[in-house]
C-alpha positions as CSV (number, residue, x, y, z in Angstrom):
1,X,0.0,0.0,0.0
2,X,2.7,2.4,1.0
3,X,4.7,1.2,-2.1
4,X,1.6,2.4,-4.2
5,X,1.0,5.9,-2.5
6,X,5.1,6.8,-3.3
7,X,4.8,5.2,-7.0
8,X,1.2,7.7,-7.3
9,X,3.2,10.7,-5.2
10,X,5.7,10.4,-8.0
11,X,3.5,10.2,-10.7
12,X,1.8,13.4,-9.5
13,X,5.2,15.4,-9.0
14,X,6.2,14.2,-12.3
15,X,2.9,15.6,-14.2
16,X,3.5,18.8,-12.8
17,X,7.3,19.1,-13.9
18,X,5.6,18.2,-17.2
19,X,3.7,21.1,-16.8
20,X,6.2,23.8,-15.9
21,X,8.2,22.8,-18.4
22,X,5.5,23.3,-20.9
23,X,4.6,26.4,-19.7
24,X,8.1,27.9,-19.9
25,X,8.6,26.4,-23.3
26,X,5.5,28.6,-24.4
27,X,6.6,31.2,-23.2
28,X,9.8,30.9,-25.1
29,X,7.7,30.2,-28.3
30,X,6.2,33.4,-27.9
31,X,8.4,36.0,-26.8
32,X,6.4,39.1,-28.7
33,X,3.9,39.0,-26.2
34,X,5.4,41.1,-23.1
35,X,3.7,39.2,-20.3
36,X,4.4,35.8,-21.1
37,X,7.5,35.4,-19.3
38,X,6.9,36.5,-15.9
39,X,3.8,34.7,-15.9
40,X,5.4,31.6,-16.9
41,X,7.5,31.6,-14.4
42,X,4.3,32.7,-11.8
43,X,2.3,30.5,-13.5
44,X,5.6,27.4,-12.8
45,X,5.9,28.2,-9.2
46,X,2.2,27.8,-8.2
47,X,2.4,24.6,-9.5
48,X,5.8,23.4,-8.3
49,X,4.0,24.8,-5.0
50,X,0.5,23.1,-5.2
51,X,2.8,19.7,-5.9
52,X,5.2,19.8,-2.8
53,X,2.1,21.0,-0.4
54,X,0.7,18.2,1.8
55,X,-3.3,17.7,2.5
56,X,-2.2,20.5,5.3
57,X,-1.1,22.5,3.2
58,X,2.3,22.6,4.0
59,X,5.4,22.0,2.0
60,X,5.8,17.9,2.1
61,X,8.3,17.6,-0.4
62,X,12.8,18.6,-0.3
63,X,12.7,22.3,-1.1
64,X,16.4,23.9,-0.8
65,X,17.0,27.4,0.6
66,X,18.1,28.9,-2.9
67,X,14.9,27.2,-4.5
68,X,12.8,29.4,-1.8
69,X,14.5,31.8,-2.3
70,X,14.0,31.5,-5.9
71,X,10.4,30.9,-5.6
72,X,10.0,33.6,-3.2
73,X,11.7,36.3,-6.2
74,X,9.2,35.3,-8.4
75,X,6.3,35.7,-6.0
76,X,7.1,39.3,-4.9
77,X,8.1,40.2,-8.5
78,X,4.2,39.8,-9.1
79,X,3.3,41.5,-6.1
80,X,2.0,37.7,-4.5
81,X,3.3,39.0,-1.1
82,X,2.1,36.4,1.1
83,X,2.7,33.8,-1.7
84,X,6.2,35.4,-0.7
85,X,6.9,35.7,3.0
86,X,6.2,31.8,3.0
87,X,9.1,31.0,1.3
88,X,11.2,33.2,2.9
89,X,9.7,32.2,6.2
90,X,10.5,28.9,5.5
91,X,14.2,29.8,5.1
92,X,14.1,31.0,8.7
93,X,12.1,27.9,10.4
94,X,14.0,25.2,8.2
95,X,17.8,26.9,8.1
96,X,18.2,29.3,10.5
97,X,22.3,29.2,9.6
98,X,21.6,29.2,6.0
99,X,23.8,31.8,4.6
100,X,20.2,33.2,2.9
101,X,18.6,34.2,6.6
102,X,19.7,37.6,6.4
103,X,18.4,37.9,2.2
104,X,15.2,36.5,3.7
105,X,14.3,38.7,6.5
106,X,14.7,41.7,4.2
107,X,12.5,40.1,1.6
108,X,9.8,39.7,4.3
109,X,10.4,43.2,5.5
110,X,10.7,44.8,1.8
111,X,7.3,42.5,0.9
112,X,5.0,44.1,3.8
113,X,7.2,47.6,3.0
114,X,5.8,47.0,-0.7
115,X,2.3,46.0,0.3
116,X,1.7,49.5,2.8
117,X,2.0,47.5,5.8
118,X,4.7,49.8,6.9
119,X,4.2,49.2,11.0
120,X,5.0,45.2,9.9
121,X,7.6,46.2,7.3
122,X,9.5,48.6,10.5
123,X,9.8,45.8,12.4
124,X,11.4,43.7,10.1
125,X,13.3,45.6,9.4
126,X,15.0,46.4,12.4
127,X,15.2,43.0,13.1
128,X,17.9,42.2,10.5
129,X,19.3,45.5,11.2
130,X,20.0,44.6,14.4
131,X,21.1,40.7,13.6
132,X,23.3,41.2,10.7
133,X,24.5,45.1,10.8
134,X,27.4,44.1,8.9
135,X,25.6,43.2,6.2
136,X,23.9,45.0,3.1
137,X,20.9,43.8,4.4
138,X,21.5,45.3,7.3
139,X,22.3,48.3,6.7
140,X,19.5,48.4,3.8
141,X,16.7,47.6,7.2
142,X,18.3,50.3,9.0
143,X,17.7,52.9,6.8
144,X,14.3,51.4,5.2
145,X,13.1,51.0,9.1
146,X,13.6,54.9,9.3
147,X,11.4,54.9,5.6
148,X,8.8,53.2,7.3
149,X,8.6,55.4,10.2
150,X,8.5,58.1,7.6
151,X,5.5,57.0,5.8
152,X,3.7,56.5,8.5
153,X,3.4,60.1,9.1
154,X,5.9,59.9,12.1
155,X,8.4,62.2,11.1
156,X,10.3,63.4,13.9
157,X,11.1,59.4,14.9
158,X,12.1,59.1,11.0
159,X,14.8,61.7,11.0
160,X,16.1,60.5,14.6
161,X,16.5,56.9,13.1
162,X,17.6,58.8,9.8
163,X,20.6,60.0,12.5
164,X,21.4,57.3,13.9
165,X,21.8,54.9,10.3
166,X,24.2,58.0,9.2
167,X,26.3,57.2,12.9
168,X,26.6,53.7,12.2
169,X,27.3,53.8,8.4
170,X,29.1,57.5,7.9
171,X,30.0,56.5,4.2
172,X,26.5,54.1,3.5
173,X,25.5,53.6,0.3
174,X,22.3,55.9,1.6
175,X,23.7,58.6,3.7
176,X,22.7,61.3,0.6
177,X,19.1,60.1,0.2
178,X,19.5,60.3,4.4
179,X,20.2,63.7,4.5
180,X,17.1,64.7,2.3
181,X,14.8,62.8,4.1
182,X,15.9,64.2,7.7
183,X,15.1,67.2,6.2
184,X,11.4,66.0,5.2
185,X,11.1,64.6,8.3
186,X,11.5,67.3,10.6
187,X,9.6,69.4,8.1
188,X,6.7,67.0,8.3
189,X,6.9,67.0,11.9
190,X,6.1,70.6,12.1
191,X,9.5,71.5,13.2
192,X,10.9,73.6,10.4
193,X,14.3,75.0,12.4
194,X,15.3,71.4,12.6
195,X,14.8,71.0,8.9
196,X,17.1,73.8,8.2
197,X,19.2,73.3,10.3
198,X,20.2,69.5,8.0
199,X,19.9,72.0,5.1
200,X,22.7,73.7,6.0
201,X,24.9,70.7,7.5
202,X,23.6,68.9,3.6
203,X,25.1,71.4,1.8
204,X,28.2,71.4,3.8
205,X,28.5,67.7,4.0
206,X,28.0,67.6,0.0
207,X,29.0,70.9,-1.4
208,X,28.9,70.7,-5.1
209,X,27.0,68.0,-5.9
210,X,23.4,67.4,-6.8
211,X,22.4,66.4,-3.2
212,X,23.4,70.2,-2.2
213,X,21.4,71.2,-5.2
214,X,18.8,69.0,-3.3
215,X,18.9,70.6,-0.5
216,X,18.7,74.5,-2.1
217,X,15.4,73.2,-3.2
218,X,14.4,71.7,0.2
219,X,14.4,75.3,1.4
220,X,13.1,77.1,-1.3
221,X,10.2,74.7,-0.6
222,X,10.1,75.3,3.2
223,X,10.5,79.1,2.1
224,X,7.4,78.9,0.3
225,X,5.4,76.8,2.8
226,X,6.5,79.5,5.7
227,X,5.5,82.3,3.7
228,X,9.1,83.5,3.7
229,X,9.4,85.4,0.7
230,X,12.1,87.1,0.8
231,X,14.5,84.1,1.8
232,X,12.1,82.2,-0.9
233,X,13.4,84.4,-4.0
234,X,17.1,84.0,-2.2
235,X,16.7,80.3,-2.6
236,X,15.1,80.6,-5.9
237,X,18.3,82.8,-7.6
238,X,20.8,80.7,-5.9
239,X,19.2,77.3,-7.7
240,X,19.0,79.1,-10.8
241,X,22.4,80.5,-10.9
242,X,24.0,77.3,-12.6
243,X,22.6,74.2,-14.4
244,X,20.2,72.0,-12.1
245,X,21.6,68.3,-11.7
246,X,18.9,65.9,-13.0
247,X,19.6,63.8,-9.9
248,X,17.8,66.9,-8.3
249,X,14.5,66.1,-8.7
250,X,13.7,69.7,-10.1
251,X,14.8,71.5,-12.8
252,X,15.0,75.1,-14.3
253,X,11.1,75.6,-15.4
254,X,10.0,74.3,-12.1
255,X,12.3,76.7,-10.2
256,X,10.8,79.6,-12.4
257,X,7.1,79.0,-11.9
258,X,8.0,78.5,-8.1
259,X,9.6,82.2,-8.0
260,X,6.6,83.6,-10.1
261,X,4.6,82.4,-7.6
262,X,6.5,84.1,-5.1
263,X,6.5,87.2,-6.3
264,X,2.5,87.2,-7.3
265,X,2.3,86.3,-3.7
266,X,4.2,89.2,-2.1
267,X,2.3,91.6,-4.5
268,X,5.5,92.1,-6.8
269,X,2.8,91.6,-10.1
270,X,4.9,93.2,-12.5
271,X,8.0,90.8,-11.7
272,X,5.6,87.4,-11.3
273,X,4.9,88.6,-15.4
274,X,8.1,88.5,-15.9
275,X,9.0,85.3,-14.6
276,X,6.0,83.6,-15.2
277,X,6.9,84.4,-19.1
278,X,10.2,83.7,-19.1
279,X,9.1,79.3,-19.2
280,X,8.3,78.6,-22.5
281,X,4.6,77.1,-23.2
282,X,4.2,74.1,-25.5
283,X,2.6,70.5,-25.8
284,X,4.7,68.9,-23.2
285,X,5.1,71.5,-21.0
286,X,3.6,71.1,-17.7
287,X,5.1,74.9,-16.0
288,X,4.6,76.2,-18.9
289,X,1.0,75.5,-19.1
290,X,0.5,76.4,-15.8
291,X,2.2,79.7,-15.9
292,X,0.2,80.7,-19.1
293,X,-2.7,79.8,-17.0
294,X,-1.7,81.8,-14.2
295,X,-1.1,85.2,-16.9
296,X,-4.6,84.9,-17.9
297,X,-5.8,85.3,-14.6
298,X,-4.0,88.1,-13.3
299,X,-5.5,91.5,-13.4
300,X,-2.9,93.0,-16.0
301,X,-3.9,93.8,-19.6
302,X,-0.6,93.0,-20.8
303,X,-0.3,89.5,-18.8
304,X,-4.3,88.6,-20.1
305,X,-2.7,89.3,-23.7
306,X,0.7,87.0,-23.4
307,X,-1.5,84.5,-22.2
308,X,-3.9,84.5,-25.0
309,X,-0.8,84.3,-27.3
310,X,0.9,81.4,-25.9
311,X,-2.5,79.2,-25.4
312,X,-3.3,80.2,-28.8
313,X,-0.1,78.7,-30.1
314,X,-0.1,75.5,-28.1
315,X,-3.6,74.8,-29.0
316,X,-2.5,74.7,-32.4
317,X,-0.1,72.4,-31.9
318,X,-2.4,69.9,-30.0
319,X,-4.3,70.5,-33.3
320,X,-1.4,68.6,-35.5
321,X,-0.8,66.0,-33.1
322,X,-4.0,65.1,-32.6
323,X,-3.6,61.6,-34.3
324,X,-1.4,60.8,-31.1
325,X,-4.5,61.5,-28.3
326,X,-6.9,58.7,-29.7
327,X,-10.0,57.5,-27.4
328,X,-10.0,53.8,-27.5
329,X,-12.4,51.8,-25.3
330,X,-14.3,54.7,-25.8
331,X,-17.9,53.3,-24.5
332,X,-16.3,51.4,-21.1
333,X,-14.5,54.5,-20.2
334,X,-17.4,56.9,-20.7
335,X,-19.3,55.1,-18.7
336,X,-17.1,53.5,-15.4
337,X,-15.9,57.3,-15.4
338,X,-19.4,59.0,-15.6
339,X,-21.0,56.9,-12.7
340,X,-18.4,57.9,-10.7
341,X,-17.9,61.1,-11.7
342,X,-14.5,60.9,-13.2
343,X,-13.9,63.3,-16.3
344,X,-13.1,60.7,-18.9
345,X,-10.2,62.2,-20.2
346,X,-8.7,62.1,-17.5
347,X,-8.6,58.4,-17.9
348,X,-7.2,58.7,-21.1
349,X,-4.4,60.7,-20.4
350,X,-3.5,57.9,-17.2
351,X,-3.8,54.9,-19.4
352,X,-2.1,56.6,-22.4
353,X,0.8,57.1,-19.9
354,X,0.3,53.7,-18.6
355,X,-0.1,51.6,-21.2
356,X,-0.2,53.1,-24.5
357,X,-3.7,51.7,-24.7
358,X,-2.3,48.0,-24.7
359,X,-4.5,45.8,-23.4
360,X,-1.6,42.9,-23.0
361,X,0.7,45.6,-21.5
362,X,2.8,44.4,-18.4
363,X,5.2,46.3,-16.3
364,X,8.4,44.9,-14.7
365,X,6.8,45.7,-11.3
366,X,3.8,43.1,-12.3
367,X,1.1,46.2,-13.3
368,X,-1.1,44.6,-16.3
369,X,-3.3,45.7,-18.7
370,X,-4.4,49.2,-20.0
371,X,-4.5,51.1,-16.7
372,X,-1.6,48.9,-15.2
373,X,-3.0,47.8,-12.3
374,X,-1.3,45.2,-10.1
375,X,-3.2,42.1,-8.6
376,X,-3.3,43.5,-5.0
377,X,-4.7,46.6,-6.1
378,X,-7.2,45.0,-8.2
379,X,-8.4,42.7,-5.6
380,X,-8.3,45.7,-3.5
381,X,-10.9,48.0,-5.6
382,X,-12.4,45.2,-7.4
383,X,-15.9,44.6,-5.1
384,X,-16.4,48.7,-5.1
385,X,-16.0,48.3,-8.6
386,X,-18.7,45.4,-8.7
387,X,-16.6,42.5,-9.7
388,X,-16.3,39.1,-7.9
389,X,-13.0,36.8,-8.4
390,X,-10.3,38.8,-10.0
391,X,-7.5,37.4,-11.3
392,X,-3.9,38.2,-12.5
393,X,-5.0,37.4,-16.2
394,X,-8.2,39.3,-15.6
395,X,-6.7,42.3,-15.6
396,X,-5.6,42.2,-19.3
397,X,-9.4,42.0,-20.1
398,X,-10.4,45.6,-21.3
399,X,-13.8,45.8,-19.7
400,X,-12.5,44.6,-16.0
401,X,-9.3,46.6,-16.0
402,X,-11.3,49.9,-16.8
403,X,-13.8,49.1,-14.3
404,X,-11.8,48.7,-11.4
405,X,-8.7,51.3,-12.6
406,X,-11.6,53.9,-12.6
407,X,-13.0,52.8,-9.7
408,X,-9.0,53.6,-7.9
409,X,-8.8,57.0,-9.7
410,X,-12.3,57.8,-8.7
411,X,-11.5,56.7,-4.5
412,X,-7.6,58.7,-5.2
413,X,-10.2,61.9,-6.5
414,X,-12.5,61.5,-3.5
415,X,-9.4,61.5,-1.3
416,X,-7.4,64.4,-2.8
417,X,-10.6,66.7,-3.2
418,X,-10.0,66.1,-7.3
419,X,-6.6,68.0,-7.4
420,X,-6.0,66.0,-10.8
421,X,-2.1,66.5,-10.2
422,X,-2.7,64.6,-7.0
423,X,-4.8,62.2,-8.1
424,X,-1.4,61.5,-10.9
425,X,1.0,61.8,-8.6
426,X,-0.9,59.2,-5.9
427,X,-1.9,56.2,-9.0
428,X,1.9,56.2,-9.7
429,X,3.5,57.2,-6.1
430,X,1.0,56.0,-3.8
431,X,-1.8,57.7,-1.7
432,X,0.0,58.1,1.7
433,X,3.2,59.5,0.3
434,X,0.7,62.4,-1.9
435,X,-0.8,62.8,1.7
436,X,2.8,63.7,2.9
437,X,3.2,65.6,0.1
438,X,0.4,68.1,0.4
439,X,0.9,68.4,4.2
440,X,3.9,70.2,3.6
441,X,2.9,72.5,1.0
442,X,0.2,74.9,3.3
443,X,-0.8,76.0,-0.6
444,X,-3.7,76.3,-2.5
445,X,-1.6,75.9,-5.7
446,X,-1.0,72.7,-8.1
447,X,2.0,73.6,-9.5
448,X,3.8,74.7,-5.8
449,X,2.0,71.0,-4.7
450,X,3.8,69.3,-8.0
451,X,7.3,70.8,-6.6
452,X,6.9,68.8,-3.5
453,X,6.5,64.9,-5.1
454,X,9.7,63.8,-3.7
455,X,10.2,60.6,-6.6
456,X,11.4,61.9,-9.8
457,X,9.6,59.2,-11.7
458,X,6.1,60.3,-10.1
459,X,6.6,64.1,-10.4
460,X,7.5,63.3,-14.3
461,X,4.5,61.2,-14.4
462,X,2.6,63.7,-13.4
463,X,4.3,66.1,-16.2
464,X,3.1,63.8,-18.6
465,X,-0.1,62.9,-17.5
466,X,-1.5,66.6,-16.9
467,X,0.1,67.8,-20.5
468,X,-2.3,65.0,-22.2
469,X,-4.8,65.7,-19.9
470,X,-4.6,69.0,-21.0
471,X,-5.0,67.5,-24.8
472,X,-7.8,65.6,-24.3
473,X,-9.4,68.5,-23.0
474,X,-9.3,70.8,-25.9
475,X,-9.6,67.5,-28.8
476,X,-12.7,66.0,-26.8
477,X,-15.8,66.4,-25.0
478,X,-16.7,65.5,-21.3
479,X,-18.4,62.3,-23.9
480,X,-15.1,62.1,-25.5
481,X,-16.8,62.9,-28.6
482,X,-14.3,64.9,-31.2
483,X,-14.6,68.8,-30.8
């Protein structure tokens, strides 16, 4: 009897290595299609998984620590976090000596970091911060525990643990990155002479390097947040005396509008004209747009008149590119956006940026489908959108991803009071770091909010999202009928 149950038990594993191997060969065979791979290999560890799991629901079977560890990559590279932490997990309870227990502790603490769980993710973190400090991974958990702290709104504890990572590890490979977010922390925390007070030791510490240029900016933004005005057009000049490092999350337009908005603030109207001018308006020009906006609303003939002339001019060049702003899925957006009370368009302009309007799109970080949504977001927003029993390869169904991407944007609207740049900035950054974001700005303005989305590849999202919103606005109807 026990003879038979092994020859079956074999049988079973065997089928199954049959079937990974098929799967990967297909996805080999077709290599056009860009999600095929990573879901192969998603798709190959479920099984290996279901195969080596007892009735308990346990692993049964010989799994090694680097085939965890394995398994465990592929899981959180498609966002399966709990999938995940069990593999890593059962690097801990199986090998504790493994020479993969400090890899594994981060992965659990990066997976709940990942998955907003920042309380869980802190934790872990300082755990193998504490048990391997020699370590990358420890010194990676001791400054991601300070992150966590950070993003949970506890600011004042973030920049003390920010401290103490940049006393243990003086040349880290984080201590620049440290230094910034010291400064956000204390700012966040309410205590702004703190914050400027790591300004000043930033720019000492790297004088001449984009990290001091980060830190020019820090306090133009503090400037602006503290109604300092005079110090604000101080910090302003200095950042625009000399080419701005890319690495600076900022750049010359941006710096512009900012000191515009200044000087319209401190009643200096004449010199806001002037600066608000001076960046150049076109398609894909985000300040620009916003600054021609801002001249036609300022009681000044001659600022009414320069704004007519430069929206006059980039409306004509929307005009020849209109070929590039097309309204696919044009029924199934109209409507998940009206009865939510989205503008459509700006659905377009998101999954334009997302996806290009391919339905088969998938990101590196496991987002799929037109509005590139991952699978814990979907199942996340999927019952307020009215669906049951989403899956990963749901999402590269037209009808579903719309339906429950609209249904985020339309909760990310409700949260942000439909400040559309928010709204951008929080689908691509995340909703609790925009919440940061705005806290610091004590502005009514979207363009002196933009300024402070502290990751470069959200505040360029965010470029590129509001310049074809701003399309879609003047080529289609609230209907997204053609004008």
């Amino acid at each position: 009897m026990k003879s038979l149950k092994k020859i079956r038990r074999i049988r079973r594993l065997n089928y199954f290595a049959l079937a990974v191997c098929c799967v990967v060969a297909a996805a080999r065979a077709h290599p056009a299609h860009s999600q095929t791979a990573t879901d192969a290999s998603l798709n190959a560890v479920r099984m290996s998984d279901q195969a080596a799991r007892a009735k308990n629901g346990k692993f049964q079977a010989d799994i090694s620590p680097a085939e965890h560890m394995r398994r465990a990559g592929i899981y959180m590279a498609n966002r399966a976090f709990t999938s995940a932490r069990e593999h890593w997990q059962a690097v801990l309870d199986e090998f504790p000596n493994d020479t993969n227990v400090p890899a594994a502790l981060y992965g659990i603490a990066r997976s709940y970091y990942q998955d907003r769980r920042y309380e869980e993710a802190r934790q872990m973190y300082e755990r193998v911060a504490q048990a391997f400090p020699d370590t990358k991974e420890g010194r990676e958990g001791s400054n991601f525990a300070a992150s966590s702290l950070l993003r949970m709104g506890r600011g004042a504890e973030a920049a003390e643990r920010y401290i103490e990572y940049l006393n243990r590890y003086p040349n880290g490979e984080r201590i620049d990155t440290a230094h910034i977010n010291i400064i956000d922390g204390y700012r966040e925390s309410g205590r702004p002479q703190d914050a400027i007070t790591w300004i000043d030791r930033t720019r000492q510490r790297f004088a001449g390097t984009s990290t001091e240029t980060s830190a020019i900016f820090a306090r133009l933004r503090l400037d602006i947040a503290l109604a300092d005005w005079t110090h604000a057009v101080q910090s302003a000049d200095e950042l625009l005396q000399k080419p701005i490092p890319a690495a600076a999350n900022t750049n010359a337009d941006e710096v512009l509008y900012l000191k515009a908005h200044v000087l319209d603030s401190a009643g200096r109207t004449q010199d806001a004209i002037r600066f608000f001018s001076m960046i150049p308006d076109n398609l894909n020009s985000y300040y620009g747009g916003l600054a021609t906006d801002r001249l036609g609303r300022m009681n000044d003939s001659t600022a009414r008149q320069r704004a007519d002339e430069r929206a006059q001019s980039v409306r004509a060049a929307i005009t020849r590119a209109a070929d590039g702003y097309p309204a696919p899925f044009r029924f199934q957006v109209v409507s998940e956006a009206k009865k939510r009370g989205l503008d459509p368009r700006l659905v377009l302009a998101i999954m334009k940026q997302e996806s290009q309007f391919k339905p088969g799109a998938k990101s590196p970080a496991a987002a799929r489908g037109l509005l590139q949504l991952t699978i814990d977001a979907a199942q996340k927003y999927a019952a307020p959108a009215g669906l049951k029993n989403v899956s990963d390869q749901s999402l590269f169904q037209p009808a579903t991803n719309i339906a429950i991407g609209s249904e985020y944007i339309s909760q990310l609207s409700r949260l942000f009071a439909g400040l559309s740049e928010a709204i951008a900035a929080s689908y691509n950054g995340g909703e609790d770091n925009v919440a940061r974001w705005l806290g610091r700005t004590n502005q009514r303005d979207a363009g002196v909010f933009t300024a402070e989305v502290g990751f470069t590849e959200s505040k360029n999202y965010v470029f590129k999202v509001m310049s074809f919103y701003r399309a879609y606005r003047q080529l289609y109807d609230s209907n997204l009928n053609r004008r």
